[in-house]
N, C-alpha and C positions, 0 to 999 in steps of 0.2 A: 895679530888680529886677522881675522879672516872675513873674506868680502865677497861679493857674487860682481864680478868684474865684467865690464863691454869690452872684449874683446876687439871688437870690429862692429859694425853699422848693423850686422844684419838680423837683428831682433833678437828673438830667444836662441837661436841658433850660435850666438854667438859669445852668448851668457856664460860664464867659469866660477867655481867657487875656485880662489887663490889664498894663499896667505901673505899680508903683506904687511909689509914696517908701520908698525903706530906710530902715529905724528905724534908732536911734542905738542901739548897743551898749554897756549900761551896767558900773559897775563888777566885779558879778558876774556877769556874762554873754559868751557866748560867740556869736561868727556863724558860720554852718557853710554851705561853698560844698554845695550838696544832688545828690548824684550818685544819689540813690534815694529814691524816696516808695512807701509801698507803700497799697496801696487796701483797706481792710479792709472788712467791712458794717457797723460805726456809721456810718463815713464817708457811703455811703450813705445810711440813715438822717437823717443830721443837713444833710445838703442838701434829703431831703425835707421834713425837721421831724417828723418820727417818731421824733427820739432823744430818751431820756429829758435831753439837756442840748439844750436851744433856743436858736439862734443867730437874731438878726435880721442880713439878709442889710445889708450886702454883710458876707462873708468869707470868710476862705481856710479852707477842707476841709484834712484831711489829719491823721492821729494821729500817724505816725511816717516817719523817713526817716535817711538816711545820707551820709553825706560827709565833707568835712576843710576842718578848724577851718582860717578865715581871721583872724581876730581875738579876741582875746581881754581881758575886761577886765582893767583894771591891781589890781585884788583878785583873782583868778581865777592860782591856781599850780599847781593838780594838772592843769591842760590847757595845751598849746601849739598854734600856729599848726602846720598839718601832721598834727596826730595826726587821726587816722580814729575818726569816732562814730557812735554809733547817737542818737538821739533820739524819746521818746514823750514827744510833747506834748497828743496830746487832738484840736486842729486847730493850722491855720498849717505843715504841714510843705508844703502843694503850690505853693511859690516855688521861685526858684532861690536865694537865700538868706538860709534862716531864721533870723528874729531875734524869732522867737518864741526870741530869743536863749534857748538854756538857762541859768535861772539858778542858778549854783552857790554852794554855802559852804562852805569849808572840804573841797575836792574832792564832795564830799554832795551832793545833790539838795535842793531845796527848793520847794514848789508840786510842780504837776502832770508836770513835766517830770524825764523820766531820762537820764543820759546816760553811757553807758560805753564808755573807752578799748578801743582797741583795739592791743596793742605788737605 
């Protein structure tokens, strides 16, 4: 997978596109192929280290994004392979695809992440 990485604190200047190891997508979790990231200002923020949540670098930026489900885990029913989502996760959405897997219970959100169908 490939990601736009924080290398360090200091904004865009410090931005890299990388390639790096796809996580394993767990029992409640979903991978989403990412056809949209949208750039808010925490984002911003949190590359500078001016968000009130501080990340030590390396990591991937990105609150939220959109695309269609590639995988999904084998506890994970109220989602399929195909369906089209939104996801806000905080960061990890600026890969091609995140597995800042959503994890789900019971169709429901749990943690930081949201994620809703779209029919």
């Amino acid at each position: 997978m490939r990601g736009w990485v924080a290398t360090s604190s200091t904004g865009e200047d410090g931005l890299r596109i990388q390639d790096l190891p796809s996580p394993r997508c767990g029992a409640e979790q979903v991978r989403i192929a990412n056809h949209a990231a949208a750039l808010n200002f925490p984002d911003v923020l949190i590359t500078r280290g001016q968000y009130q949540m501080r990340l030590d670098p390396p990591f991937l930026p990105g609150s939220e994004c959109a695309g269609v489900v590639v995988e999904v885990g084998s506890a994970v029913e109220a989602i399929a392979v195909g369906d089209r989502v939104l996801t806000v996760s905080g960061v990890g959405a600026f890969d091609d695809l995140p597995s800042a897997c959503a994890e789900l219970h019971a169709g429901r959100t749990i943690g930081k992440t949201v994620i809703e169908v779209r029919q």
